[in-house]
C-alpha positions as CSV (number, residue, x, y, z in Angstrom):
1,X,3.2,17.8,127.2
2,X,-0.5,16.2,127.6
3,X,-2.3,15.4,130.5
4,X,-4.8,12.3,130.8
5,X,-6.7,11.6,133.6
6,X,-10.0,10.1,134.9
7,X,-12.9,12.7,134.2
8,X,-15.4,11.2,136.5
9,X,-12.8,11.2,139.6
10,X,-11.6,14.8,138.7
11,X,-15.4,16.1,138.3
12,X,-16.3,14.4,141.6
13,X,-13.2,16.0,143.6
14,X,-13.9,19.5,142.4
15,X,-17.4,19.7,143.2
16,X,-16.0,18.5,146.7
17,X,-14.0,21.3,146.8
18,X,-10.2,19.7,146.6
19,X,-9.4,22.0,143.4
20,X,-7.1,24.1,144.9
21,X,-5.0,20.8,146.2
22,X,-5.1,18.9,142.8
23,X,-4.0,22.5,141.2
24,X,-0.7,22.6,144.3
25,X,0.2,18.6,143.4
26,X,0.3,19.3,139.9
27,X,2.3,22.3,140.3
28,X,4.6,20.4,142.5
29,X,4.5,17.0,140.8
30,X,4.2,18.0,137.5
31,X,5.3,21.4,136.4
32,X,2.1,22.6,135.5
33,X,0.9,26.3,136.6
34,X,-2.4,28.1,135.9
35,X,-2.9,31.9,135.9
36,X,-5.8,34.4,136.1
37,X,-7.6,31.2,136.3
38,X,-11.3,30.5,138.3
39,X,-11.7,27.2,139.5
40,X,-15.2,27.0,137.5
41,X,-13.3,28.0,134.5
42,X,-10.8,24.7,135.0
43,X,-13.5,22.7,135.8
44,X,-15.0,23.4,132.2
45,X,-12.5,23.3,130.5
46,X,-11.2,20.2,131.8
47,X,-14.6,18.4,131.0
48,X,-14.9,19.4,127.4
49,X,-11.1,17.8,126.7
50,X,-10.7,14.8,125.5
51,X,-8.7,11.8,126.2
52,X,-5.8,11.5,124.2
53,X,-3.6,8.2,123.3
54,X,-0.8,8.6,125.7
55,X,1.4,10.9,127.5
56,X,4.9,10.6,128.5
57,X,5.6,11.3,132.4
58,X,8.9,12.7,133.5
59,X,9.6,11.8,137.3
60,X,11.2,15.5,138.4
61,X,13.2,13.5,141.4
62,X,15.0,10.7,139.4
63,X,14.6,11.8,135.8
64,X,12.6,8.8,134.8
65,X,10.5,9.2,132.2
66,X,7.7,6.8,131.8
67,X,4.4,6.8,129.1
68,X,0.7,6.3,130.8
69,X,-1.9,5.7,128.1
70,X,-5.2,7.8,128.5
71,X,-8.5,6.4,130.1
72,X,-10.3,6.6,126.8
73,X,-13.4,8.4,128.5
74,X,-16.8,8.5,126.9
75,X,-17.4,11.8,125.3
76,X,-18.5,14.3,127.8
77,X,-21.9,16.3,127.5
78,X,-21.9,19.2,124.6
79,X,-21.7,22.5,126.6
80,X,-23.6,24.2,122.8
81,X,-26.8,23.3,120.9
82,X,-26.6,20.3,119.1
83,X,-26.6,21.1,115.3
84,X,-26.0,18.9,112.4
85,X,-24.6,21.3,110.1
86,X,-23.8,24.6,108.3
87,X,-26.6,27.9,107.9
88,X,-28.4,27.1,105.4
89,X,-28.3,30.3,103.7
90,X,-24.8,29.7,103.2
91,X,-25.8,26.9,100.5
92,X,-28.2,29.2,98.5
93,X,-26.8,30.9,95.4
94,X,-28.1,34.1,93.7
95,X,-28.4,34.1,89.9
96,X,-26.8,37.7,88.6
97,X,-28.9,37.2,85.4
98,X,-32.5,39.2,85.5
99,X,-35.2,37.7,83.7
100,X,-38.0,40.2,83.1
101,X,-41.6,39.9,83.1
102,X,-42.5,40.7,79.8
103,X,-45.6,42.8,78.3
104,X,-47.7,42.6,75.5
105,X,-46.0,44.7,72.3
106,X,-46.9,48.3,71.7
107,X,-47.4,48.6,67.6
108,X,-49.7,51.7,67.4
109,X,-46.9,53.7,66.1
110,X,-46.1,50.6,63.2
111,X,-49.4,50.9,62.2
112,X,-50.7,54.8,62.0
113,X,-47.5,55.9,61.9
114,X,-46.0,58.5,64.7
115,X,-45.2,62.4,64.2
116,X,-44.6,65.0,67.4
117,X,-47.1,68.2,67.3
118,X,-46.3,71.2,69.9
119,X,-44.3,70.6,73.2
120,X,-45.2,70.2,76.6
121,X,-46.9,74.2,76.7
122,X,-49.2,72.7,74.3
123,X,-53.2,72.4,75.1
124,X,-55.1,72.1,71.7
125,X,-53.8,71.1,68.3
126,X,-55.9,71.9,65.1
127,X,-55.7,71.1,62.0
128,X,-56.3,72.9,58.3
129,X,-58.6,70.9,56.1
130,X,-59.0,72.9,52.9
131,X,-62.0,72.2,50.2
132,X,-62.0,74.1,46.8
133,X,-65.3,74.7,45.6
134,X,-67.3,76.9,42.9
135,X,-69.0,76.9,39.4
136,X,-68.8,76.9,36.0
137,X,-70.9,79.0,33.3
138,X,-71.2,78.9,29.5
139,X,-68.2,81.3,27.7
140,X,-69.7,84.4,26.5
141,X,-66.7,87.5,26.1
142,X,-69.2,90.1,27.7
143,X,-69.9,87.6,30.8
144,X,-68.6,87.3,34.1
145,X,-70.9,84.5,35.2
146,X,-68.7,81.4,36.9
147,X,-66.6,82.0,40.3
148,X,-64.3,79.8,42.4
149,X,-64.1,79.4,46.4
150,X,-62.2,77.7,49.1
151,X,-64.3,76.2,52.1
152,X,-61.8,76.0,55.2
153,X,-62.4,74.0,58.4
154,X,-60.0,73.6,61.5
155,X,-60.4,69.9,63.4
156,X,-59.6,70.6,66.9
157,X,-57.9,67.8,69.1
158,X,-57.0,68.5,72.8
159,X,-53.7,67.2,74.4
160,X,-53.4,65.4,77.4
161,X,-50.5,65.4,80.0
162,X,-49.6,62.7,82.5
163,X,-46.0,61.5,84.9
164,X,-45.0,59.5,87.1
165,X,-42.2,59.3,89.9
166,X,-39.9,57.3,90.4
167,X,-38.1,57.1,93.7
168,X,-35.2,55.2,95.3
169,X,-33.1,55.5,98.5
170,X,-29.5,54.5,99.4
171,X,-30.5,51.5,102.1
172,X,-33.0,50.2,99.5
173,X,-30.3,50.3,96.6
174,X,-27.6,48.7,99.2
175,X,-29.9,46.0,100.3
176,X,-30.8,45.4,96.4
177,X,-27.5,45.1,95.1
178,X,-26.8,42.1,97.2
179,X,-29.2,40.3,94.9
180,X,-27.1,41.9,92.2
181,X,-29.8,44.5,90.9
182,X,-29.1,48.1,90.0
183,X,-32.2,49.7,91.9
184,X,-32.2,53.6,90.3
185,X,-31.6,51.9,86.8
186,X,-33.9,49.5,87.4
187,X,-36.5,51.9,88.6
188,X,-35.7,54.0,85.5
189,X,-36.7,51.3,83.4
190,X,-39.6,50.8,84.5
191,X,-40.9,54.1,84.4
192,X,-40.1,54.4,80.5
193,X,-41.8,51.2,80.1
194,X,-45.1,52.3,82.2
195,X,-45.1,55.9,80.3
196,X,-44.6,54.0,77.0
197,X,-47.3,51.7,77.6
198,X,-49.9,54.5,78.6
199,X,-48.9,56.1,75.2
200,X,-49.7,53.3,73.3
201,X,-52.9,52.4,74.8
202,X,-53.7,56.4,73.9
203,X,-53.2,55.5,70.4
204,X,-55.7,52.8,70.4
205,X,-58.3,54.1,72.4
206,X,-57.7,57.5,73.2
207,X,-58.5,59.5,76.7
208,X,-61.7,59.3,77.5
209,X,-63.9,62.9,78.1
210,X,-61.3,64.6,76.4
211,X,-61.4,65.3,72.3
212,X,-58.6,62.7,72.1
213,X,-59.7,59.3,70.2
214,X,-57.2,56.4,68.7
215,X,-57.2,54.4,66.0
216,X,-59.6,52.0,67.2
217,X,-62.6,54.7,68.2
218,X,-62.3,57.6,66.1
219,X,-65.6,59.0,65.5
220,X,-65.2,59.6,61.7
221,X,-64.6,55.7,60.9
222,X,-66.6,53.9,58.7
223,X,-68.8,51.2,60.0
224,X,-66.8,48.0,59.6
225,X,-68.2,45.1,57.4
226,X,-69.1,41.6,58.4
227,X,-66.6,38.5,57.1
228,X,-68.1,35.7,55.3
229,X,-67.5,33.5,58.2
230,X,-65.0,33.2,61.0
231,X,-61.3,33.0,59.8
232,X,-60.6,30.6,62.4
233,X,-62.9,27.9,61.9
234,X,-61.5,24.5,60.4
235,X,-64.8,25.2,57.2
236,X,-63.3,28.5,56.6
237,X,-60.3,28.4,53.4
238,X,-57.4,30.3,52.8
239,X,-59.7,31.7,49.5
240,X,-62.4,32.6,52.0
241,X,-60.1,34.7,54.1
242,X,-58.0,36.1,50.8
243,X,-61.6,37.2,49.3
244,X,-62.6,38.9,52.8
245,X,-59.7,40.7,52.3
246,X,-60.0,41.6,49.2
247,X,-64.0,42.9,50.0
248,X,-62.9,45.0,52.3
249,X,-60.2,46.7,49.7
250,X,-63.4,47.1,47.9
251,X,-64.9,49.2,50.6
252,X,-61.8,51.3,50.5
253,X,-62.4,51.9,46.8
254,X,-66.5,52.7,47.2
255,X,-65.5,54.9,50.0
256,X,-63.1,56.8,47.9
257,X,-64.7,57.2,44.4
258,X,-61.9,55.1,43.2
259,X,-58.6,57.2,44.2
260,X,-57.0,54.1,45.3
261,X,-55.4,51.5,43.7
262,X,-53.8,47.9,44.6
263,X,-50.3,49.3,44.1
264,X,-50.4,51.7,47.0
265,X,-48.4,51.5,49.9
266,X,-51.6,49.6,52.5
267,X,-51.1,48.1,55.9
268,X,-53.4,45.5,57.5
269,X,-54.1,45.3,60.9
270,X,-55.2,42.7,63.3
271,X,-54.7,40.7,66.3
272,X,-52.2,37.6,66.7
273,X,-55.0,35.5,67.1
274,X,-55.9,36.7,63.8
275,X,-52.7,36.9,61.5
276,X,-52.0,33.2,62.0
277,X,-55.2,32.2,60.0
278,X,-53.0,33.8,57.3
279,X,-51.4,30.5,56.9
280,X,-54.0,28.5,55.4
281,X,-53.1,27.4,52.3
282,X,-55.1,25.9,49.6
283,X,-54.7,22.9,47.6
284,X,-52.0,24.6,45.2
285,X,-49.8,24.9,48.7
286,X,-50.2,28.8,48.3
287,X,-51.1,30.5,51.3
288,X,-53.1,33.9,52.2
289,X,-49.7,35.5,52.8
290,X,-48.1,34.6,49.2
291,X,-51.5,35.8,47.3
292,X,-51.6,39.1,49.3
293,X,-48.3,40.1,48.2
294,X,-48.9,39.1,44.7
295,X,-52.1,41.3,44.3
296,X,-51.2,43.8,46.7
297,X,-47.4,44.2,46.4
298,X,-46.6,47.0,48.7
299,X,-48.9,45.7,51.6
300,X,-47.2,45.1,55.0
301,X,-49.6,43.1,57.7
302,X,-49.0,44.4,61.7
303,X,-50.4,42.4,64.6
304,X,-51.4,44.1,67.8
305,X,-53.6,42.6,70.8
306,X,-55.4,45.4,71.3
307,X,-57.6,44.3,67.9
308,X,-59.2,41.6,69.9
309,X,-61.6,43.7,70.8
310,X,-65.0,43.6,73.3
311,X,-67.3,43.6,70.3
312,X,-64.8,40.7,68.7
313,X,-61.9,40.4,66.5
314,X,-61.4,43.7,64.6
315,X,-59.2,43.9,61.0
316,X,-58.4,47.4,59.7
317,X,-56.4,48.0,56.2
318,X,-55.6,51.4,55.5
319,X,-53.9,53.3,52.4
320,X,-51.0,55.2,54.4
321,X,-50.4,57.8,52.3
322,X,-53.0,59.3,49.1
323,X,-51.1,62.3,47.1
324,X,-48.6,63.2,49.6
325,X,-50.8,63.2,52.9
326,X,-50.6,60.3,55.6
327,X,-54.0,58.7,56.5
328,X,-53.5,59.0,60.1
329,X,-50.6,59.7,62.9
330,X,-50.1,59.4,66.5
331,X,-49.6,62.3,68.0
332,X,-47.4,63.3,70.9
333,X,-46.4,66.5,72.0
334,X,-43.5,65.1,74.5
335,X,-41.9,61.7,74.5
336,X,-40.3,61.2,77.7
337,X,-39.4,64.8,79.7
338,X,-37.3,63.4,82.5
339,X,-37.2,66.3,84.9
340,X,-34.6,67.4,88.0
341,X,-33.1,64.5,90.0
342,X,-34.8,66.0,93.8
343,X,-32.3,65.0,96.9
344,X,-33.5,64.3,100.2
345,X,-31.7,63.1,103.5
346,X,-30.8,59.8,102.2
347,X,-33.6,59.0,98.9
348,X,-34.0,60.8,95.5
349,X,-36.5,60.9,93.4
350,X,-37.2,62.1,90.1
351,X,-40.4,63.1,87.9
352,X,-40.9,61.6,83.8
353,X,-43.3,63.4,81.8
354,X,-45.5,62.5,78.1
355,X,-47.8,63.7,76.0
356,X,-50.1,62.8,73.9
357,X,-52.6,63.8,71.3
358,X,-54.1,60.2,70.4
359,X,-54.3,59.0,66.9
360,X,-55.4,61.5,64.5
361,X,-57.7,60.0,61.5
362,X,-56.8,62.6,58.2
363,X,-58.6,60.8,56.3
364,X,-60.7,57.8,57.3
365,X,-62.3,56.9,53.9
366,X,-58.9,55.3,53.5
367,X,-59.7,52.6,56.1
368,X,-61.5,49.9,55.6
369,X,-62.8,47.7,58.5
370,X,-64.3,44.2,59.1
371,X,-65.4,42.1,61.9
372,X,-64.2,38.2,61.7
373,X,-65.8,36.8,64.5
């Protein structure tokens, strides 16, 4: 059964204190009983009700039963904070898929190649560089004029060591995976990626104060030569740029009394910036690239920032390989140690460990190098 009744008139005889009467009538009158029940608590809940359409009225004497439509009341004051709607959080959706920053490329291994020397005990590498000398004399079968010697030398280069931790703890993975990421893999990723890049700059440049020097600053290098102009300039051809390349195989040649020939496996070496101006094409529609691998045919071309250099845009070609010995390597002793996982209270951590040697230069009269701007 409902109840209506005036709101005002029942606020008004409860503050003046005839609650416990209108609770008796209605308990005599009407059948209805409250328990466990304050008056305050009534009085409340009583104001925040409603009217309704109508109620039917059963008369407990005579049995009639009648139907009293409701008073249709104005809505009584909100006993809660207004509020227009939902959280707003709860209209926010996480996307599962990571997107990753992403870092310039690492192609110091393309280019000089990559070989591991010694192990993580290891603090000097050297190297056996054998010359075969001596002199001839005119045949005479009493004379024993004439001898032959070996001149030995042992290039010395010193390794370097370096880690990094990585660390994680169960709150920190708990609150990250309600964004959906894998914090210790994560982590882990990163850490390869940071070793990895370390590595590569070591190739290029090497560690500096140690006897460890990259491909780029290796102290037995030849001087490089000039280009005839710069390669990106709208004046400067696709013939200009083929025959700039083609001077500096020259240099390759002068610098080694003519052991090398355009048939030889060759790799050139520059920055991005760079290797699109080996696009031009002249008026026959043949570009840089196509009359490279027609005159050079087992030439491969590798870009790497790191040829943009302070002192400009660098260009390196280099034979890769002259009777059976590479030109140069990047050396490593250790390529990612990952050591004991180290539990605490509630965290881990865990220590990754490299290597590295730099870029070792066998033989830099194979490698030829130009400055284009």
């Amino acid at each position: 059964m409902r109840v209506v009744f005036d709101q005002k008139a029942f606020h008004a005889a409860m503050k003046a204190g005839h609650g416990a009467a209108i609770l008796a009538r209605a308990a005599e009158r009407r059948g209805l009983h409250f328990h466990d029940r304050s008056m305050e608590e009534l009085a409340v809940t009583a104001l925040r009700v409603a009217a309704r359409d109508s109620i039917e009225i059963t008369d407990p004497d005579t049995g009639k039963v009648t139907r009293e439509w409701g008073a249709f009341d104005a809505q009584p004051e909100l006993v809660t904070v207004a509020n227009a709607g939902i959280p707003g959080f709860l209209t926010n959706w996480v996307d599962p898929k990571l997107i990753e920053a992403l870092v310039a490329p690492m192609k110091a291994a393309q280019i000089y190649g990559e070989e591991k020397k010694g192990d993580w005990t290891t603090e000097d590498i050297y190297f056996s560089v054998i010359e075969s000398q001596g002199e001839v004399s005119s045949y005479g079968d009493f004379s024993a004029n004439g001898s032959v010697e070996i001149n030995a030398n042992f290039p010395q280069r010193q390794c370097y060591h370096y880690q990094t931790f990585t660390q994680w703890g169960e709150r920190e993975m708990a609150k990250a995976a309600l964004a959906k990421i894998d914090q210790a893999s994560r982590l882990n990723i990163a850490s390869v990626l940071l070793l990895n890049k370390f590595q590569n700059a070591s190739y290029f440049f090497g560690i500096s104060g140690l006897q460890i020097y990259g491909g780029l600053n290796d102290p037995t290098l030849y001087a490089p030569i000039a280009a005839t102009s710069p390669w990106s300039q709208s004046g400067t051809t696709s013939a200009i740029i083929y025959d700039d390349i083609r001077r500096l195989f020259q240099q390759i040649q002068a610098q080694a009394n003519g052991l090398v020939s355009q048939d030889m496996r060759m790799v050139l070496a520059m920055s991005p910036t760079q290797e699109v101006n080996l696009a031009k094409t002249n008026e026959f529609n043949v570009n840089v690239h196509d009359q490279l691998k027609k005159n050079f045919p087992a030439i491969r071309i590798v870009s790497a920032p790191e040829f943009s250099t302070q002192s400009g845009e660098l260009v390196q070609l280099i034979v890769e390989e002259l009777e059976g010995q590479e030109t140069t390597t990047c050396s490593f002793t250790e390529k990612l140690r990952a050591h004991a996982v180290v539990q605490d209270t509630s965290s881990w951590k865990q220590k990754k460990s490299q290597g590295t040697s730099g870029t070792v230069v066998f033989r830099s009269f194979l490698i030829g190098q130009m400055t284009v701007s």
